[in-house]
C-alpha positions as CSV (number, residue, x, y, z in Angstrom):
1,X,218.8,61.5,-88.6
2,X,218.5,65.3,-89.9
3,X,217.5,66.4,-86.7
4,X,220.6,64.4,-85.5
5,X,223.1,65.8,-87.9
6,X,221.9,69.4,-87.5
7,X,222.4,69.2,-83.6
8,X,225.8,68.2,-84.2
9,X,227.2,70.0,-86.9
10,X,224.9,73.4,-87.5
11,X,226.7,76.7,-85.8
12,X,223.8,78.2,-84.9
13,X,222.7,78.2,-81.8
14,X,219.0,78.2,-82.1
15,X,219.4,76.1,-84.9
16,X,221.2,73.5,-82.6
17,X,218.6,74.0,-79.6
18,X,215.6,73.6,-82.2
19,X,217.3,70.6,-83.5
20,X,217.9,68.8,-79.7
21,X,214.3,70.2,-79.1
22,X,212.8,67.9,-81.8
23,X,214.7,64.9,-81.1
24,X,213.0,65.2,-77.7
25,X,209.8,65.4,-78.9
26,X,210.5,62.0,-81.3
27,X,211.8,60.5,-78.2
28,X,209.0,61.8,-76.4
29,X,206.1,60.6,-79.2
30,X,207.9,56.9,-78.9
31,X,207.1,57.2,-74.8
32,X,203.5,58.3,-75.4
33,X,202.8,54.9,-77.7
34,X,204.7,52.2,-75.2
35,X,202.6,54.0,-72.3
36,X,199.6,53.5,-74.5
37,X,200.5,49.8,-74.8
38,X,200.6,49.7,-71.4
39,X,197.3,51.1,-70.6
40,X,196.2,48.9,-73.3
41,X,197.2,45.9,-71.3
42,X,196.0,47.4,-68.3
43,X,192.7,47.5,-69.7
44,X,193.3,43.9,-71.5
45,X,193.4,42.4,-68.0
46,X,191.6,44.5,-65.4
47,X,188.6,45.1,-68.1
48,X,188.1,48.9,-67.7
49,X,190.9,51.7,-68.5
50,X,193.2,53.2,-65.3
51,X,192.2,56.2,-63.5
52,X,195.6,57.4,-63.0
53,X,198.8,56.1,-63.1
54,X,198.4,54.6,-59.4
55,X,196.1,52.0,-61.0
56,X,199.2,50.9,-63.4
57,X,202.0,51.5,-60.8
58,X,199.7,48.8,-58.4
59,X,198.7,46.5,-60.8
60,X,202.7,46.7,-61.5
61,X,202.5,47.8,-64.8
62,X,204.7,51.2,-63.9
63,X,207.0,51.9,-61.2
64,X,206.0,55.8,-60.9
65,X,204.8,58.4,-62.7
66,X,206.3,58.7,-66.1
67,X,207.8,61.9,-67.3
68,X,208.4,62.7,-70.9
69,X,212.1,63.5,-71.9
70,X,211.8,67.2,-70.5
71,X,211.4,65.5,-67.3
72,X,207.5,66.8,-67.2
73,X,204.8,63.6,-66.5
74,X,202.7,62.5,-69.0
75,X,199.1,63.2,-68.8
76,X,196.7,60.1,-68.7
77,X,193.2,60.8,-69.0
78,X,190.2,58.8,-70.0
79,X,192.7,56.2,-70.9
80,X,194.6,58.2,-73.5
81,X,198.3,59.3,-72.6
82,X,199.5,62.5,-73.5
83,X,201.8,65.5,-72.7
84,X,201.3,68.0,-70.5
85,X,200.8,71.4,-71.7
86,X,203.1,72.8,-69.3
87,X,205.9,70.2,-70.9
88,X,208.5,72.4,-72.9
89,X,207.8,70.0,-75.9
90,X,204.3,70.5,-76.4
91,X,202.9,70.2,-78.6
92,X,204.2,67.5,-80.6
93,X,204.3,67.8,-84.3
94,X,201.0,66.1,-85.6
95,X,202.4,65.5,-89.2
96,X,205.9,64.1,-90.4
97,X,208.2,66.9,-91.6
98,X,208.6,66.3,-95.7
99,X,211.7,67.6,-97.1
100,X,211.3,68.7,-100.9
């Protein structure tokens, strides 16, 4: 909700872009655990993790390759989905922001 507010009231600029930046990244850490659920089922029923995301998209799990909300594709690799480096939200904060 801060990052929310900030976004939509805050003059600055950067502030504004920083602020639309890290809601991205929330939405973006909410993709990365429903695709892990997904290769979880994946793995559940074909008992061994996908290679790639052609192995979910045939076994129907996926439609195509999924792209995080920078519109870069998430990384799967030895069954644990990720960001791409190359994504302009990477990398994800790793610890929750505690205001004082």
């Amino acid at each position: 909700m801060l990052w929310q507010q900030i976004e939509r009231t805050v003059g600055n600029e950067w502030f504004r872009n920083e602020a639309a930046r890290r809601l991205r990244q929330l939405d973006a850490m909410d993709g990365l655990e429903g695709l892990q659920q997904v290769v979880s089922a994946f793995q559940e029923r074909a008992g061994r993790l996908p290679s790639g995301w052609d192995d979910l998209r045939r076994a129907g799990f996926l439609r195509g390759v999924p792209v995080d909300p920078a519109g870069a594709p998430y990384r799967l690799q030895s069954g644990i989905v990720g960001l791409d480096p190359k994504s302009p939200l990477f990398p994800l904060p790793t610890e929750p922001i505690r205001l004082r």
